[in-house]
C-alpha positions as CSV (number, residue, x, y, z in Angstrom):
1,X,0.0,0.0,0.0
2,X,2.9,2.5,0.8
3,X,4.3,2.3,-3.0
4,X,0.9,3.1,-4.2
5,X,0.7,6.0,-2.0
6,X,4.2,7.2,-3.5
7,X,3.3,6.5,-6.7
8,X,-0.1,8.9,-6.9
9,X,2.6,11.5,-5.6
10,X,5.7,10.8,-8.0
11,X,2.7,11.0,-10.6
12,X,1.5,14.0,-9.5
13,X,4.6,16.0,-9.4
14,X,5.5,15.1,-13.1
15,X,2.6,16.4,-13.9
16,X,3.3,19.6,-11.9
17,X,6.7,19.5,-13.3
18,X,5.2,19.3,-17.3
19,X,2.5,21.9,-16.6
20,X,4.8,24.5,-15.0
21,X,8.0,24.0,-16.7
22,X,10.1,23.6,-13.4
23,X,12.8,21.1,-13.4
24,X,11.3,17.2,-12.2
25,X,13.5,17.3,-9.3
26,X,11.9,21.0,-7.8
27,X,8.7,19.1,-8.5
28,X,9.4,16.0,-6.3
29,X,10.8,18.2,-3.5
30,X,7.9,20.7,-3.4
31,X,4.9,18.5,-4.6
32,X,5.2,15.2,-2.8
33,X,5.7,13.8,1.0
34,X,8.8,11.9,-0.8
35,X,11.8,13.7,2.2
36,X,9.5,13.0,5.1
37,X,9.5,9.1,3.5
38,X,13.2,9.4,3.2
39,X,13.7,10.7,6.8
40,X,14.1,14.4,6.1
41,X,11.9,16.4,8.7
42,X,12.6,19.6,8.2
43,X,12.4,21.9,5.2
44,X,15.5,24.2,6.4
45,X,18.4,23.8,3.6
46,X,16.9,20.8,2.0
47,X,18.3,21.2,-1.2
48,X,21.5,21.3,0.5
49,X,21.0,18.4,2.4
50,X,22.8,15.0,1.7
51,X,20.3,12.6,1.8
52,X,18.3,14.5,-0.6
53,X,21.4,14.8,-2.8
54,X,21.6,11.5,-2.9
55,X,17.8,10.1,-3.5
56,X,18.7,12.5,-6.6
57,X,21.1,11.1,-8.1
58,X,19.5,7.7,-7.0
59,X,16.3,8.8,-9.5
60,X,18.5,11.1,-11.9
61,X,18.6,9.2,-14.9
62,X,15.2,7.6,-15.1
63,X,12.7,8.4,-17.2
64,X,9.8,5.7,-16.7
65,X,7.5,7.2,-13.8
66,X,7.5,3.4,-12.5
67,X,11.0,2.9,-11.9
68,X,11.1,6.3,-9.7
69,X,8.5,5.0,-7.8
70,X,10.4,1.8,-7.1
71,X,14.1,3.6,-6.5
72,X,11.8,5.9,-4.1
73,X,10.3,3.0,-2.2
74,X,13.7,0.8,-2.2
75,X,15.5,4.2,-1.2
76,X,16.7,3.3,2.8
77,X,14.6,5.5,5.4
78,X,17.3,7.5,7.6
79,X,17.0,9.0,10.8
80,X,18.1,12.9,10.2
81,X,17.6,14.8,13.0
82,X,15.6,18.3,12.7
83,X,16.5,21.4,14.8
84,X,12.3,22.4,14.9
85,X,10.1,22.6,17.7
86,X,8.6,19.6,16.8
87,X,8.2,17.1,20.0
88,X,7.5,12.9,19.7
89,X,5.1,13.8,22.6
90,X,1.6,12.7,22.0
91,X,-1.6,13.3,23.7
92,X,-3.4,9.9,22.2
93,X,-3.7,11.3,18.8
94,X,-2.7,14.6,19.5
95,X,0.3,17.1,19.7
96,X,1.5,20.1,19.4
97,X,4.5,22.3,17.5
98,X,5.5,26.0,18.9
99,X,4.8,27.7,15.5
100,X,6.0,30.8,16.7
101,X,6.2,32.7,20.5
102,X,2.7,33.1,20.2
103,X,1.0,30.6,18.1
104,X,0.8,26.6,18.6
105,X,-0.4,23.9,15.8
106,X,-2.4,20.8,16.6
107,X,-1.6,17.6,14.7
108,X,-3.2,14.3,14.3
109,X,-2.0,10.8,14.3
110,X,-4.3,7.5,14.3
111,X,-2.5,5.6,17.7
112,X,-6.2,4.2,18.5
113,X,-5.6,1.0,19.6
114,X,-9.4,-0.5,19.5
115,X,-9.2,-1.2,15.3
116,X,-11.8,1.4,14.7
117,X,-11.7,4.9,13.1
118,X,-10.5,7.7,15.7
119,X,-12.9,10.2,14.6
120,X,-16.1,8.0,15.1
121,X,-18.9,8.7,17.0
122,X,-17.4,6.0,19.4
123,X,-14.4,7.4,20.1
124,X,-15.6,10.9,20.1
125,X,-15.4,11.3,24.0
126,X,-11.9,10.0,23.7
127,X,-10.2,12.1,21.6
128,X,-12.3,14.9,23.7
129,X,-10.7,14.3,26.8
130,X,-7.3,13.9,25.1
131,X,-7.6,17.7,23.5
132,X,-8.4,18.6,27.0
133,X,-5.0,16.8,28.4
134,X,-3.0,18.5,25.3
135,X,-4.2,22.1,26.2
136,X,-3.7,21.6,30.3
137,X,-0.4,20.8,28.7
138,X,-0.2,24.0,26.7
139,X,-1.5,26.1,29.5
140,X,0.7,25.1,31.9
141,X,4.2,25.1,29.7
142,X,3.2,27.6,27.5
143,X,0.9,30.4,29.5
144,X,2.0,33.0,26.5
145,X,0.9,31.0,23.8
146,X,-2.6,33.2,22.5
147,X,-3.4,30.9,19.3
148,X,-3.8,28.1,17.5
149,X,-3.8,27.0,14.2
150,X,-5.0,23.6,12.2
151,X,-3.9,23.2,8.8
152,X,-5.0,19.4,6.8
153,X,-7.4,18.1,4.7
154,X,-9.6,16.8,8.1
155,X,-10.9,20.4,8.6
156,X,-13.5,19.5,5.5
157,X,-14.8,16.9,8.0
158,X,-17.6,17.0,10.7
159,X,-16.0,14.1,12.7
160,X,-13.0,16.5,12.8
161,X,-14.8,19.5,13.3
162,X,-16.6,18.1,16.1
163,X,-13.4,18.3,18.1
164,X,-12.9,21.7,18.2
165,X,-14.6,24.9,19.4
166,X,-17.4,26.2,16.3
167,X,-15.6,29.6,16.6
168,X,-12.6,28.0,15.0
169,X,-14.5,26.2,12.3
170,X,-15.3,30.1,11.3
171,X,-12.0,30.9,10.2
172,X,-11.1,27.8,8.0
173,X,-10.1,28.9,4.7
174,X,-8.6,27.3,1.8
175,X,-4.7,26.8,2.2
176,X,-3.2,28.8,-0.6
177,X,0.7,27.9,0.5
178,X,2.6,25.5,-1.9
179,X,4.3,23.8,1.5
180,X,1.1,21.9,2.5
181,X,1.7,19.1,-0.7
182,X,4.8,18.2,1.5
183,X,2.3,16.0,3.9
184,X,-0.2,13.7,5.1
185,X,-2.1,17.1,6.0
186,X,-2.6,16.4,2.4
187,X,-2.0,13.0,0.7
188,X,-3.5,11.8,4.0
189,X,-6.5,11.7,2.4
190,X,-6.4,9.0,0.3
191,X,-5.6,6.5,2.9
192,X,-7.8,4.8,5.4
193,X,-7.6,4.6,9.6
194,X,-6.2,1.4,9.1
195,X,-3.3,2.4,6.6
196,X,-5.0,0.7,3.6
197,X,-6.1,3.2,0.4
198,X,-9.1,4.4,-0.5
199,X,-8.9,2.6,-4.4
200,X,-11.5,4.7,-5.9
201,X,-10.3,8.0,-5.0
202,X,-6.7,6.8,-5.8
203,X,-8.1,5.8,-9.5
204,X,-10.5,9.0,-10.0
205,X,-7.4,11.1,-8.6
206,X,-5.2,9.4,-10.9
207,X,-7.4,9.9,-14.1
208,X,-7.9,13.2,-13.1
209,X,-4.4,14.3,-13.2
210,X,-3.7,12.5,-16.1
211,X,-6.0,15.4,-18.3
212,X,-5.3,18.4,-15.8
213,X,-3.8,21.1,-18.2
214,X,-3.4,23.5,-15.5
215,X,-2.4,23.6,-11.6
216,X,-6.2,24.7,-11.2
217,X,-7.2,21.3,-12.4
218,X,-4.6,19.5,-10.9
219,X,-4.9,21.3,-7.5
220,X,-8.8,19.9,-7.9
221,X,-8.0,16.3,-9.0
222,X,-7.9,16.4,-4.8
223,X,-11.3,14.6,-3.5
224,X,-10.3,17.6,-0.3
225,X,-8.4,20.7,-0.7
226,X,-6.2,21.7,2.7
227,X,-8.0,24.1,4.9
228,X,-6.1,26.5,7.3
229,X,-7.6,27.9,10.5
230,X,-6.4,30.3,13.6
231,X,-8.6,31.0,16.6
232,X,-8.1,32.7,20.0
233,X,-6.7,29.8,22.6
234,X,-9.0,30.7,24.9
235,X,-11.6,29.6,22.6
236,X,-10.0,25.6,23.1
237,X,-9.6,26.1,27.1
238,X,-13.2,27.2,27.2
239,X,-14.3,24.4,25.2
240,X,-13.2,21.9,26.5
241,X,-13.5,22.8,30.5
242,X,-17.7,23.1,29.2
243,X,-18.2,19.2,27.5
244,X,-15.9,17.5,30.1
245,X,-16.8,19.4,33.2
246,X,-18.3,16.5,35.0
247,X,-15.1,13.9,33.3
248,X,-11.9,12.8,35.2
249,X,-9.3,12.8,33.4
């Protein structure tokens, strides 16, 4: 399933690559998740970087998109430590990234452990209490922190939504930054709770991209486009103390 979901991407970014005349290699940097699957975290002097240098020339003199895809999949994940404020600690599904002194950004992972969606009605009151336990978190650690922002594809959702105070849901927009095709705030999309794809939106996006002419029709060949948010904090403390008043957590 993971070369399939490398595959719609290398796919993608040749398009990206015919359509706007950049060189292939800008495209598979800036279009597709490809560094994160290599082990390169942080965006800071990629180009310069020597693991991407040498996926390069790995890929360089290939032409057939299918043998990219297989040098990318074959290519040896490494560990290559990031300098961000990114931390490996999670609230269930949840963390948190200082985006800047005043501003934190929530992301999602699926570590349910019950084989079931994370965003279902079932595990609703879950993920609940474990927003509550991230923003205790934030409170405490971080008392000047004044925002938050969301930025994925889950925003379209109402199982997402449902998470998070309605005031925020207010200020989703579209994302109009070329960063957010380097993710699964993205390309997450295609792929279900339990890791396998979603085969029909793979195929339509696939056919899809295969007649776009323009980044318009490319950028909609995307079943969900990424939507961006930032709300007040105090909008998330007084959400959550309100539906889990009466819970121990």
């Amino acid at each position: 399933m993971r070369r399939k979901y490398l595959e719609i991407q290398v796919l993608f970014a040749l398009k990206v690559a015919e359509v706007k005349q950049i060189p292939r290699n800008e495209a598979l940097l800036c279009y597709t998740s490809i560094r994160r699957h290599i082990g390169i975290k942080n965006w800071e002097g990629i180009r310069s970087n020597s693991l991407w240098k040498k996926y390069i020339q790995t890929i360089q003199n290939l032409n057939d998109p299918r043998e990219i895809v297989d040098k990318t999949y074959d290519f040896p994940c490494e560990f290559n430590p990031g300098t961000d404020s990114e931390t490996d600690e999670y609230f269930g599904c949840f963390k948190y990234t200082i985006e800047d002194e005043h501003t934190i950004e929530v992301h999602f992972r699926n570590n349910e452990k019950e084989g079931i969606s994370p965003l279902s009605k079932e595990r609703k009151h879950i993920r609940l209490k474990e927003l509550k336990r991230l923003f205790a978190h934030v409170k405490s650690k971080h008392p000047e922190i004044k925002y938050v922002w969301a930025d994925t594809w889950l925003c379209n959702l109402d199982a997402w939504n449902r998470l998070f105070p309605e005031e925020f849901s207010h200020t989703l927009n579209e994302s109009d930054e070329d960063w957010y095709y380097g993710g699964a705030s993205l390309w997450g999309q295609f792929r279900r709770y339990d890791g396998t794809l979603k085969e029909d939106l793979v195929q339509n996006f696939v056919e899809s991209i295969g007649k776009a002419e323009t980044m318009d029709e490319l950028n909609n060949s995307f079943p969900f486009k990424t939507l961006s948010g930032k709300g007040s904090i105090d909008w998330f403390y007084d959400f959550y103390d309100k539906i889990l008043n009466h819970c121990t957590i």
